[in-house]
VONUDREN-183246 format. One record per atom (N, C-alpha, C, O, CB): residue number from 1; residue in three letters; chain; x, y, z. Coordinates in pm, whole numbers. Glycine has a CB too. Layout:
N
+-----+---------+--------+--------+--------+--------+
: num : residuo : cadena :      X :      Y :      Z :
+-----+---------+--------+--------+--------+--------+
: NUM :     ALA :      A :      X :      Y :      Z :
...
+-----+---------+--------+--------+--------+--------+
***
This chain:
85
+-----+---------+--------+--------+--------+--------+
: num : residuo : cadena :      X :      Y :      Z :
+-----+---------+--------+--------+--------+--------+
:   1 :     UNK :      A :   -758 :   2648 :    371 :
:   1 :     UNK :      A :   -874 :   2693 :    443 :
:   1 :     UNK :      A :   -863 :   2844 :    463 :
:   1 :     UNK :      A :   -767 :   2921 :    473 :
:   1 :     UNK :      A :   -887 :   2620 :    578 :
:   2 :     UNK :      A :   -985 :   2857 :    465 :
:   2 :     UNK :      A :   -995 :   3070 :    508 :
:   2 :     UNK :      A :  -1077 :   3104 :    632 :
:   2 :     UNK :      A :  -1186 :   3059 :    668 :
:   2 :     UNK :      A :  -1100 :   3186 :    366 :
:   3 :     UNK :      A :  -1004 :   3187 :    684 :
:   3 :     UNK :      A :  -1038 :   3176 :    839 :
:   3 :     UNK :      A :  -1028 :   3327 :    776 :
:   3 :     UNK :      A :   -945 :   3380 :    702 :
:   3 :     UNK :      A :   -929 :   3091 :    991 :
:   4 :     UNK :      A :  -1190 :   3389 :    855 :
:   4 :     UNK :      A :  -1165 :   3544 :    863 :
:   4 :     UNK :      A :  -1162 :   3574 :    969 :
:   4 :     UNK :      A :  -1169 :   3491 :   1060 :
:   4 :     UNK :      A :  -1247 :   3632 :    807 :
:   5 :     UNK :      A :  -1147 :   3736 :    992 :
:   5 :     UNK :      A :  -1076 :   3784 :   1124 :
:   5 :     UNK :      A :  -1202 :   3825 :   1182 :
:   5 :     UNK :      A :  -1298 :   3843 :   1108 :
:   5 :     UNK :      A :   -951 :   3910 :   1115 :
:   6 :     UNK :      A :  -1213 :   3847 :   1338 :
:   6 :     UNK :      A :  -1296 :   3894 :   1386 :
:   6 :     UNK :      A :  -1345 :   4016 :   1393 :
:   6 :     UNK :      A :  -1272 :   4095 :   1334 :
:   6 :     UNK :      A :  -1285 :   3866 :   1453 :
:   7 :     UNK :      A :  -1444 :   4068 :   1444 :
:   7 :     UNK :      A :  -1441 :   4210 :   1435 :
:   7 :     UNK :      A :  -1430 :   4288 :   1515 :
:   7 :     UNK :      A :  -1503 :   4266 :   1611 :
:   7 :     UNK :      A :  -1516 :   4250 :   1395 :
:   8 :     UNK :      A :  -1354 :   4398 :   1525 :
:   8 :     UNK :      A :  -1301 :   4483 :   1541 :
:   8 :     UNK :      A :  -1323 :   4689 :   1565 :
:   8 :     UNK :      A :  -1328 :   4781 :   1483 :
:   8 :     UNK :      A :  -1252 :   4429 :   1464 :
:   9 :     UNK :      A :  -1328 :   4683 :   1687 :
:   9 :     UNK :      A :  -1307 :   4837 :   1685 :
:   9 :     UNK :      A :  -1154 :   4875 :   1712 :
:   9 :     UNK :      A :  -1143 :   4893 :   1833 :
:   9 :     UNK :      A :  -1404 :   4909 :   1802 :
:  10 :     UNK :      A :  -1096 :   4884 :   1682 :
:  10 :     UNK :      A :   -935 :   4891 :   1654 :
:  10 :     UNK :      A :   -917 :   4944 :   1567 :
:  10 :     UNK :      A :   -930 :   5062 :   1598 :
:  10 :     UNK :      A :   -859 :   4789 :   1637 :
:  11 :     UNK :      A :   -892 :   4937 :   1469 :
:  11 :     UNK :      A :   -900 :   5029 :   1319 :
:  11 :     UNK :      A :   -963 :   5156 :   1301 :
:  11 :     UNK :      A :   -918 :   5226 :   1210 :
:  11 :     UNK :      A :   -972 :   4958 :   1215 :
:  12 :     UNK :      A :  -1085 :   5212 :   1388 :
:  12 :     UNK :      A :  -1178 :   5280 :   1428 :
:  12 :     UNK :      A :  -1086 :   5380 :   1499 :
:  12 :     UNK :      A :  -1064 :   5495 :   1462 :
:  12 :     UNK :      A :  -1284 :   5205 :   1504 :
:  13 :     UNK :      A :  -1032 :   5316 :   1614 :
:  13 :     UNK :      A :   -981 :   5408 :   1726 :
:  13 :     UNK :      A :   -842 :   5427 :   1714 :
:  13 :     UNK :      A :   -781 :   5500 :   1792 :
:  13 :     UNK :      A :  -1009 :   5356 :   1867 :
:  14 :     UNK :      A :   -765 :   5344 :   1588 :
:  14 :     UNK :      A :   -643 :   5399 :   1535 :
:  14 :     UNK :      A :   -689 :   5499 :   1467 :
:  14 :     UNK :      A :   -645 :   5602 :   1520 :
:  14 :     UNK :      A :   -558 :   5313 :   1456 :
:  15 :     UNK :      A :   -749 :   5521 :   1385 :
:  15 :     UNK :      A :   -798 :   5623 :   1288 :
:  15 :     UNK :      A :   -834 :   5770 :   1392 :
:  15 :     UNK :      A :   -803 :   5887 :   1372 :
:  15 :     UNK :      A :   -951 :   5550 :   1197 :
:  16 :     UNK :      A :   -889 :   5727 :   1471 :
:  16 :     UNK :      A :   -882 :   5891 :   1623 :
:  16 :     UNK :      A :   -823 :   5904 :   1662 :
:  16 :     UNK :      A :   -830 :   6002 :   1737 :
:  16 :     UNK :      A :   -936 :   5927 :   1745 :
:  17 :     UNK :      A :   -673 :   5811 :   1660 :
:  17 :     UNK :      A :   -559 :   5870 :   1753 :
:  17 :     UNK :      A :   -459 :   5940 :   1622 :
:  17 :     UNK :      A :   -397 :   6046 :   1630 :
:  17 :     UNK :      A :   -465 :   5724 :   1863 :
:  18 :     UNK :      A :   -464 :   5877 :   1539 :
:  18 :     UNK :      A :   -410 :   5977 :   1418 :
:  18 :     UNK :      A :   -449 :   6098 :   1359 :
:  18 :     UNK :      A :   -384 :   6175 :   1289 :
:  18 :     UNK :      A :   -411 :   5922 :   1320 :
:  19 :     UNK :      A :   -600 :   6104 :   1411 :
:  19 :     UNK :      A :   -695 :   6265 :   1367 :
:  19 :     UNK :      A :   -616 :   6360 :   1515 :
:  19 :     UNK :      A :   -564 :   6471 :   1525 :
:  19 :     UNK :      A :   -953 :   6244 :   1387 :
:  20 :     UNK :      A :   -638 :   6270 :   1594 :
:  20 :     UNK :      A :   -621 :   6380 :   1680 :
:  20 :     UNK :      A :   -451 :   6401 :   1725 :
:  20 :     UNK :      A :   -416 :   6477 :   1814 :
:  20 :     UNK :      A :   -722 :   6352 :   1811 :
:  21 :     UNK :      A :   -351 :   6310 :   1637 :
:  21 :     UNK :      A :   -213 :   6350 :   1608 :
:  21 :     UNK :      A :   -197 :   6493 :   1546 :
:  21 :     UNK :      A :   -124 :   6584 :   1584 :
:  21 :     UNK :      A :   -152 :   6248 :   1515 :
:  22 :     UNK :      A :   -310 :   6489 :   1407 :
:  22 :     UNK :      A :   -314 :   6561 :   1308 :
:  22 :     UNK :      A :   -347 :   6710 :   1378 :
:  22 :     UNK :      A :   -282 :   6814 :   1367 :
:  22 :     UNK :      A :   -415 :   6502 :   1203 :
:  23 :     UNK :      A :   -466 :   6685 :   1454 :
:  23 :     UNK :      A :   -513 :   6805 :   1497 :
:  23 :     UNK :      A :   -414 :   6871 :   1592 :
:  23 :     UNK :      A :   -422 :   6989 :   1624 :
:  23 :     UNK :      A :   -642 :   6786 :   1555 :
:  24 :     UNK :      A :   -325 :   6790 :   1634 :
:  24 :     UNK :      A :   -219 :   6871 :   1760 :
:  24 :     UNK :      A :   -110 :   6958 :   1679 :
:  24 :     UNK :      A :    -53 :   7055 :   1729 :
:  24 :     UNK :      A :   -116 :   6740 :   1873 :
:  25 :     UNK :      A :    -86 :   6908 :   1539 :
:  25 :     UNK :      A :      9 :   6921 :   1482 :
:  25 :     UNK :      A :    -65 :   7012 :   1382 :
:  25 :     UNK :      A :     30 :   7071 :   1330 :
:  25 :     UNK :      A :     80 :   6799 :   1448 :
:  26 :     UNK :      A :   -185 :   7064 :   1318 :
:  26 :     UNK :      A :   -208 :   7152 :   1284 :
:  26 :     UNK :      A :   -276 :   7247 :   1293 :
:  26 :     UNK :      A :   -252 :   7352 :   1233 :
:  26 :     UNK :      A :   -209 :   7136 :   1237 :
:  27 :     UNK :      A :   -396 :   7226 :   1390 :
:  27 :     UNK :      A :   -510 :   7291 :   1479 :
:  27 :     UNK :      A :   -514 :   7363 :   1569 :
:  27 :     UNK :      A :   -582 :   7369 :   1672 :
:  27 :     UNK :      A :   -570 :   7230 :   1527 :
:  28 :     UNK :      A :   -420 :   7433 :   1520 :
:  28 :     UNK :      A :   -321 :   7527 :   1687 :
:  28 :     UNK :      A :   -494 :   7593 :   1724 :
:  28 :     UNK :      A :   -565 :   7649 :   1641 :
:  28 :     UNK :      A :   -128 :   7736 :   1628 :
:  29 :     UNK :      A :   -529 :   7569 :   1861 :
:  29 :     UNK :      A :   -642 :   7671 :   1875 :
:  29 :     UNK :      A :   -764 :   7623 :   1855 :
:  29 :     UNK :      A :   -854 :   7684 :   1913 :
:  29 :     UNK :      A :   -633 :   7779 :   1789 :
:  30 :     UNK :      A :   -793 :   7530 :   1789 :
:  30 :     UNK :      A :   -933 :   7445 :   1805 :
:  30 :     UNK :      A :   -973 :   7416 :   1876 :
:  30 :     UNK :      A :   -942 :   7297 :   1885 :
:  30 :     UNK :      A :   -958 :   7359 :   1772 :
:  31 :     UNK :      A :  -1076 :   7458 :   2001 :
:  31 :     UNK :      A :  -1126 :   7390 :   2090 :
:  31 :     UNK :      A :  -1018 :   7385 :   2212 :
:  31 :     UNK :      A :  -1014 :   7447 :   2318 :
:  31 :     UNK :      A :  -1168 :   7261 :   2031 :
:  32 :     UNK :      A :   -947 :   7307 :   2165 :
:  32 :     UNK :      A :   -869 :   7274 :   2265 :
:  32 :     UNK :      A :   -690 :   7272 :   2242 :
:  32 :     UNK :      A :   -641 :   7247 :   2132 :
:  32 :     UNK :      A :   -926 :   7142 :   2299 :
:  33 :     UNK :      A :   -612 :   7301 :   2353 :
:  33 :     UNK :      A :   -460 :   7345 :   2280 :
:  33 :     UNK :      A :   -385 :   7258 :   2253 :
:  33 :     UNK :      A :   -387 :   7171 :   2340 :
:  33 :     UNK :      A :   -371 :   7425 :   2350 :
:  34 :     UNK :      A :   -291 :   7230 :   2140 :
:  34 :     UNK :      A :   -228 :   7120 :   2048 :
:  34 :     UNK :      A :   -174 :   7034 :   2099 :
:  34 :     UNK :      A :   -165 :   6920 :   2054 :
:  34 :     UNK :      A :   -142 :   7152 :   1965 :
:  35 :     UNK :      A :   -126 :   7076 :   2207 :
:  35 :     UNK :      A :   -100 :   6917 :   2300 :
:  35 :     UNK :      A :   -149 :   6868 :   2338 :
:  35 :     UNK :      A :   -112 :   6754 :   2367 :
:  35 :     UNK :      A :    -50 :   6885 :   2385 :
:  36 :     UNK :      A :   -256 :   6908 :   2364 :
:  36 :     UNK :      A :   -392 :   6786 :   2430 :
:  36 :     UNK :      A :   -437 :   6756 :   2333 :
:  36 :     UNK :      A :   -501 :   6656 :   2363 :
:  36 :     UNK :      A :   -525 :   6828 :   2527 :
:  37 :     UNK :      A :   -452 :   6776 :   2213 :
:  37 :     UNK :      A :   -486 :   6737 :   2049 :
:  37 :     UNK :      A :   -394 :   6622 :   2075 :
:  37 :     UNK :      A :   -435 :   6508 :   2096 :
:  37 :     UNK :      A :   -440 :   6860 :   1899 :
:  38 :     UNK :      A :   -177 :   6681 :   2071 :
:  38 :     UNK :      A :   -147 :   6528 :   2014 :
:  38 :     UNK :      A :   -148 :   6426 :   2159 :
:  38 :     UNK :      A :   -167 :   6305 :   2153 :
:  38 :     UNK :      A :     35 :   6521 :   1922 :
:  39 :     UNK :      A :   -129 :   6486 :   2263 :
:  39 :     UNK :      A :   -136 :   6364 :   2361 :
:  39 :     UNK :      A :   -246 :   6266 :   2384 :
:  39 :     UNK :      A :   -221 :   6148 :   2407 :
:  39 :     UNK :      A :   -121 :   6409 :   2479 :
:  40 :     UNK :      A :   -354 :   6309 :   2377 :
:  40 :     UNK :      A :   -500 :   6215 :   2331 :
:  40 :     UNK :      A :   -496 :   6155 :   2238 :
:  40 :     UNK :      A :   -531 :   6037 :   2247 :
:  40 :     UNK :      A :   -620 :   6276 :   2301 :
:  41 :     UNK :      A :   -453 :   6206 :   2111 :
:  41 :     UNK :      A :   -406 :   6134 :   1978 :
:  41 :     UNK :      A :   -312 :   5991 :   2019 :
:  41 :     UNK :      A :   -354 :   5878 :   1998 :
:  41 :     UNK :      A :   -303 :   6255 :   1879 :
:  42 :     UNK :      A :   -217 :   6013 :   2062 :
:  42 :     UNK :      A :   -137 :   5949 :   2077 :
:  42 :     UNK :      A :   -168 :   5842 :   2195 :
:  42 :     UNK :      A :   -127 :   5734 :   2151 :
:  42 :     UNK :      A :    -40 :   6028 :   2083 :
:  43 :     UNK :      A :   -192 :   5833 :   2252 :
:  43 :     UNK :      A :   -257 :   5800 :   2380 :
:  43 :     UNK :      A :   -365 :   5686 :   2301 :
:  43 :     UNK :      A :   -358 :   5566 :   2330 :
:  43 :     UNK :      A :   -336 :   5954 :   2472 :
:  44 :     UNK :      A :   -441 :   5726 :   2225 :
:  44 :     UNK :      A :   -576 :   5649 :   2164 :
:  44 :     UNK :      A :   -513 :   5581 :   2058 :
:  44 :     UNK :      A :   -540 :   5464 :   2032 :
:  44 :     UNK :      A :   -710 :   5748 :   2104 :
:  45 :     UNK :      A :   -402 :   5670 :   1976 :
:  45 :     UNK :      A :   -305 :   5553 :   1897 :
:  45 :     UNK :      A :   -220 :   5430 :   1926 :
:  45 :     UNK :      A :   -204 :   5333 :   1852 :
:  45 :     UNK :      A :   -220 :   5608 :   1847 :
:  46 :     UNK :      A :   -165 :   5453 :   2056 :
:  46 :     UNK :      A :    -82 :   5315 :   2110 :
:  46 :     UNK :      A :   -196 :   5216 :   2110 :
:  46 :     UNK :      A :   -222 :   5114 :   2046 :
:  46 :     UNK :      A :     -5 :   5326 :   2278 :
:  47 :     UNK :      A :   -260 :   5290 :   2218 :
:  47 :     UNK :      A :   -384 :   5162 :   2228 :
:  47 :     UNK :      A :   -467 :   5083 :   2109 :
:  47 :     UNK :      A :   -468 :   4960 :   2113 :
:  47 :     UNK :      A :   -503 :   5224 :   2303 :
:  48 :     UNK :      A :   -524 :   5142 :   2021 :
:  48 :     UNK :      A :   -522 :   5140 :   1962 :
:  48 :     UNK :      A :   -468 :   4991 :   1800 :
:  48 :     UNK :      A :   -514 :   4915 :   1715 :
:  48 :     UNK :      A :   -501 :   5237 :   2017 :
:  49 :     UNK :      A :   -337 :   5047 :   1863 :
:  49 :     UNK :      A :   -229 :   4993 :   1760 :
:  49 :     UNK :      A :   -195 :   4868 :   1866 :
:  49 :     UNK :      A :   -159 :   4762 :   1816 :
:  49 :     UNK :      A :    -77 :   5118 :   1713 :
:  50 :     UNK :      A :   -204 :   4876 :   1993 :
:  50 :     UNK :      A :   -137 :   4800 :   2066 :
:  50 :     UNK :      A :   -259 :   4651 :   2069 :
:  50 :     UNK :      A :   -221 :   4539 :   2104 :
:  50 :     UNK :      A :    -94 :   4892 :   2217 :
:  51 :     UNK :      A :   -407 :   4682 :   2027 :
:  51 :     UNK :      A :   -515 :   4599 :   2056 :
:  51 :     UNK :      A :   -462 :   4538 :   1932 :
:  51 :     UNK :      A :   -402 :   4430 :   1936 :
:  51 :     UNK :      A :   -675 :   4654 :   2075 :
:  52 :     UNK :      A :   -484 :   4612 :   1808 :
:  52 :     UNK :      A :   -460 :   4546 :   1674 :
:  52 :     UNK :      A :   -356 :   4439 :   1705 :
:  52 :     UNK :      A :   -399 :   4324 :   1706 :
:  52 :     UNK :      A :   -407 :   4652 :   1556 :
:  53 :     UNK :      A :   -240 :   4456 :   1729 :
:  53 :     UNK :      A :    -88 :   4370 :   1730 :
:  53 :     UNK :      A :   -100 :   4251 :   1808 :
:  53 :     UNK :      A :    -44 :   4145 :   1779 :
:  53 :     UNK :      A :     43 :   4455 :   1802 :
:  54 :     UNK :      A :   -188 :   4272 :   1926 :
:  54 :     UNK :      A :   -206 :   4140 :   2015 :
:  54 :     UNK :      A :   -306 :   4086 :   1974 :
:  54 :     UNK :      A :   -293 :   3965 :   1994 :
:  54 :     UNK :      A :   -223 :   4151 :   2159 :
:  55 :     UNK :      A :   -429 :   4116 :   1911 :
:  55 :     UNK :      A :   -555 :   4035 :   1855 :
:  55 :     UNK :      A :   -456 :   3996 :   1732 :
:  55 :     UNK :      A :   -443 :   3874 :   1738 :
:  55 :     UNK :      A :   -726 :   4134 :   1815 :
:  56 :     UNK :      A :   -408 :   4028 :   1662 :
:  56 :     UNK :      A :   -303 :   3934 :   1547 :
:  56 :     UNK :      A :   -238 :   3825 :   1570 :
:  56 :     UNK :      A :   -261 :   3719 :   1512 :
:  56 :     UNK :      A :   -192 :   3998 :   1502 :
:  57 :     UNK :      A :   -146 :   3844 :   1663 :
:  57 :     UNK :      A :    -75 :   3784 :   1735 :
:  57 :     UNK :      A :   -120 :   3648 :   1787 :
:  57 :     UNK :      A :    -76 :   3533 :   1778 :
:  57 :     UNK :      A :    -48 :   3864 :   1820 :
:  58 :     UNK :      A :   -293 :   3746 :   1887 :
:  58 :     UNK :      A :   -343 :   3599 :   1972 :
:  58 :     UNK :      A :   -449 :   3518 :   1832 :
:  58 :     UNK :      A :   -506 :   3418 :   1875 :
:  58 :     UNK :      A :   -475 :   3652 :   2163 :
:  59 :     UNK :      A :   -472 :   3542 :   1712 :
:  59 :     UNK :      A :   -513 :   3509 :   1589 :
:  59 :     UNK :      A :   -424 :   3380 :   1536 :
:  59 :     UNK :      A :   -453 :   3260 :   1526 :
:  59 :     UNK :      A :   -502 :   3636 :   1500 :
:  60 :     UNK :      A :   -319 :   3444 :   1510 :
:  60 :     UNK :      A :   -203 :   3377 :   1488 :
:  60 :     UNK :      A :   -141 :   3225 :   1518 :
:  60 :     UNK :      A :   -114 :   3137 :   1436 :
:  60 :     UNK :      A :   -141 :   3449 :   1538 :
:  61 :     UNK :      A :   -129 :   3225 :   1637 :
:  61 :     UNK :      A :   -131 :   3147 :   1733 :
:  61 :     UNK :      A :   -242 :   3026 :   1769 :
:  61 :     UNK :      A :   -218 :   2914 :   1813 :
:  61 :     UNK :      A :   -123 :   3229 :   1817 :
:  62 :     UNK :      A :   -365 :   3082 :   1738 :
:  62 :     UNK :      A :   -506 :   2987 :   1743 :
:  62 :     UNK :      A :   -516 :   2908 :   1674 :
:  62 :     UNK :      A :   -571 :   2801 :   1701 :
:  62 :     UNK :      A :   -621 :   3033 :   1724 :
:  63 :     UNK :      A :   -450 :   2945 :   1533 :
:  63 :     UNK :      A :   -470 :   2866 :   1458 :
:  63 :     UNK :      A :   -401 :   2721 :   1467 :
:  63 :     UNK :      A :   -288 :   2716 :   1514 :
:  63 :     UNK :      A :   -451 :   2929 :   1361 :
:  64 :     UNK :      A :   -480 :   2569 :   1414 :
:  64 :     UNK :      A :   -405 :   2487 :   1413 :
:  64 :     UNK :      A :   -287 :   2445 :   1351 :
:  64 :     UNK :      A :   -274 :   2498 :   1240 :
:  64 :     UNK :      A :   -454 :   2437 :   1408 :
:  65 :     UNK :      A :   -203 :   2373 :   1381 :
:  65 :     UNK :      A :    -44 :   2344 :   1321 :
:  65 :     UNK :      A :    -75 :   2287 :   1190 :
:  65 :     UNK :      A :    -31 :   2332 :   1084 :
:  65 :     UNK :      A :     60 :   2226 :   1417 :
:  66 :     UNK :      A :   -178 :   2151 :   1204 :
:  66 :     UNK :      A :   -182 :   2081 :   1087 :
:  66 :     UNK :      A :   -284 :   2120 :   1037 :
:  66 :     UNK :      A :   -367 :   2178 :   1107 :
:  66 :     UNK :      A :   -176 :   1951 :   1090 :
:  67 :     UNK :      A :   -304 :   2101 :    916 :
:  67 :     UNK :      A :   -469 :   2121 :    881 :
:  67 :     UNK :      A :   -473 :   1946 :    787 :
:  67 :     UNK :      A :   -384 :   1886 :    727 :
:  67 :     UNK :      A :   -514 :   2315 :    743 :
:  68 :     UNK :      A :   -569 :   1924 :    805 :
:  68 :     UNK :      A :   -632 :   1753 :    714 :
:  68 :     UNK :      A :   -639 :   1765 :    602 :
:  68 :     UNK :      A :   -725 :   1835 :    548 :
:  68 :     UNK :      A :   -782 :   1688 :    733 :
:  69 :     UNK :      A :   -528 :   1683 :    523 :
:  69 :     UNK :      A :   -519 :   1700 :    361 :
:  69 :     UNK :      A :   -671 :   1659 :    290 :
:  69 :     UNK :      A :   -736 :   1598 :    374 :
:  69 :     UNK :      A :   -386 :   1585 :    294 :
:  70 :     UNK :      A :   -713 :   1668 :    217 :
:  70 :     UNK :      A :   -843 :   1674 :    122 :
:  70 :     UNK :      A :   -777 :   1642 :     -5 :
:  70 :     UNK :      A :   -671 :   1684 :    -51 :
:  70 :     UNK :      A :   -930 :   1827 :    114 :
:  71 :     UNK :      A :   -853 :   1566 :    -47 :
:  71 :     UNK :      A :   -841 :   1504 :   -217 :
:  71 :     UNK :      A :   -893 :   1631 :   -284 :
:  71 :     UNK :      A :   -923 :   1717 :   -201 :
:  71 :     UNK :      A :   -955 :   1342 :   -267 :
:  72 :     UNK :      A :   -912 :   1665 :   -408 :
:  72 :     UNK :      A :   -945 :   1718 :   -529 :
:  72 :     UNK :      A :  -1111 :   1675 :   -518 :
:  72 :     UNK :      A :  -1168 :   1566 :   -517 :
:  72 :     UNK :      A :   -847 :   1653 :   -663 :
:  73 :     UNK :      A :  -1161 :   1829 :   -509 :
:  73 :     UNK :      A :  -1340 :   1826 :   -553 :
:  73 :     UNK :      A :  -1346 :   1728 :   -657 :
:  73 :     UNK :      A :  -1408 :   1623 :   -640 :
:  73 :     UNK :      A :  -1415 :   1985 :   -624 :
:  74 :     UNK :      A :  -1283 :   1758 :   -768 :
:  74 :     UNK :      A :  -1275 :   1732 :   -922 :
:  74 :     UNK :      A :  -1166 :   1628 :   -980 :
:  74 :     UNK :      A :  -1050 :   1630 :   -941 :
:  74 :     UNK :      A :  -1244 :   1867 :   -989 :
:  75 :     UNK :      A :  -1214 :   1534 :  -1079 :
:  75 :     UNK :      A :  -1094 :   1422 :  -1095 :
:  75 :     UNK :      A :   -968 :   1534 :  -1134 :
:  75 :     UNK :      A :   -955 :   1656 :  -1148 :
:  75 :     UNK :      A :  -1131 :   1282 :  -1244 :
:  76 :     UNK :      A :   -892 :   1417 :  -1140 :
:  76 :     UNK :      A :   -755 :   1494 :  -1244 :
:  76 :     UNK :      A :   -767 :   1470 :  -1371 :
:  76 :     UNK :      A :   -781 :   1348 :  -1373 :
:  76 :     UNK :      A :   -600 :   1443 :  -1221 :
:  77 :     UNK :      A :   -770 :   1497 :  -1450 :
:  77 :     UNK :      A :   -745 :   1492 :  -1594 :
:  77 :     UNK :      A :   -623 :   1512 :  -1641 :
:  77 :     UNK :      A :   -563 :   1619 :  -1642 :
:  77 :     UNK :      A :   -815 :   1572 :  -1658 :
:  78 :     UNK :      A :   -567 :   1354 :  -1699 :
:  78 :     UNK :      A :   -445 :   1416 :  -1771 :
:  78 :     UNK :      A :   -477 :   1480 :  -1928 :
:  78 :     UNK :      A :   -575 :   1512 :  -1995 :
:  78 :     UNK :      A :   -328 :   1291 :  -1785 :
:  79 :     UNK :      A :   -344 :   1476 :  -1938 :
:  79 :     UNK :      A :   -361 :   1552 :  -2066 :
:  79 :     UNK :      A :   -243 :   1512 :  -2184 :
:  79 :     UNK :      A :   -124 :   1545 :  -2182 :
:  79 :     UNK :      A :   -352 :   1716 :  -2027 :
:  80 :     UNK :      A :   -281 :   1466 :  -2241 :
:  80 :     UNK :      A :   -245 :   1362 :  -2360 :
:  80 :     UNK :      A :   -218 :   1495 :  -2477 :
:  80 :     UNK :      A :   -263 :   1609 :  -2464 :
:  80 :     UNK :      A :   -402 :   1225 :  -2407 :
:  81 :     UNK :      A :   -125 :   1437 :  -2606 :
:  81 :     UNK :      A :   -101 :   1457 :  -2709 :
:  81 :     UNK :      A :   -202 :   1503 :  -2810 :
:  81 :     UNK :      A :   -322 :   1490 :  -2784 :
:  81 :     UNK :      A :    -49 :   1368 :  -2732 :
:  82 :     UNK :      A :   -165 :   1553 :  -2914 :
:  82 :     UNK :      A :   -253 :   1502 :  -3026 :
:  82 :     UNK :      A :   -247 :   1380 :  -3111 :
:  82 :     UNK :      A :   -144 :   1342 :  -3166 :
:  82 :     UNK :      A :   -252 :   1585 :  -3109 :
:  83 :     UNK :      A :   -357 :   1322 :  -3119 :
:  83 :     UNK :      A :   -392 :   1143 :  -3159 :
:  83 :     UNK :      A :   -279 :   1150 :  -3290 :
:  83 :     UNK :      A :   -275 :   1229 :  -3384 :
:  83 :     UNK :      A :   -612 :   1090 :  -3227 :
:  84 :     UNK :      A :   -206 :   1057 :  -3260 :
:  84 :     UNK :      A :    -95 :    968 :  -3390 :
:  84 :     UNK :      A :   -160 :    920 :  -3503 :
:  84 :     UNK :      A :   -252 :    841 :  -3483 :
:  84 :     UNK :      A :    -18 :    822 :  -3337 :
:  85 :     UNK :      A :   -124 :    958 :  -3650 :
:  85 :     UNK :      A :   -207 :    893 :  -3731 :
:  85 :     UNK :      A :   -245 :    925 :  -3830 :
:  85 :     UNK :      A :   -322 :    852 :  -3893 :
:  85 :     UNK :      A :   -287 :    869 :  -3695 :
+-----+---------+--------+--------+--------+--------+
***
């Protein structure tokens, strides 16, 4: 069975805590001064990273132990020789 994942702003707001890693670490002077670049960065990255890991986690976990075996859509076909003769 295929179970897809839900959706998600997580991936979104990892992606801003890594811009604004980037920007602390190369943006000396932009707007605003590089540590408040990486501490916001970082700050929006745990979180971030920390939503992703527990929505996995609590994903994970939801799912059932067994799943109900199912026969074949389609017969089986064996598969024989070439005819003797």
């Amino acid at each position: 069975m295929v179970y897809t994942p839900r959706p998600s702003w997580a991936p979104i707001f990892l992606a801003l805590g890594i811009l604004g890693l980037v920007c602390g670490t190369f943006a000396s002077g932009f707007v605003f001064e590089p540590k408040i670049w990486a501490i916001v960065g970082a700050i929006v990255f745990i979180g971030a990273f920390r939503s992703i890991v527990r929505g996995s986690v609590r994903d994970y976990y939801r799912r059932p132990r067994r799943q109900e075996k199912r026969g074949a859509a389609l017969p089986v076909e064996t598969i024989s020789g070439p005819p003797t003769g």
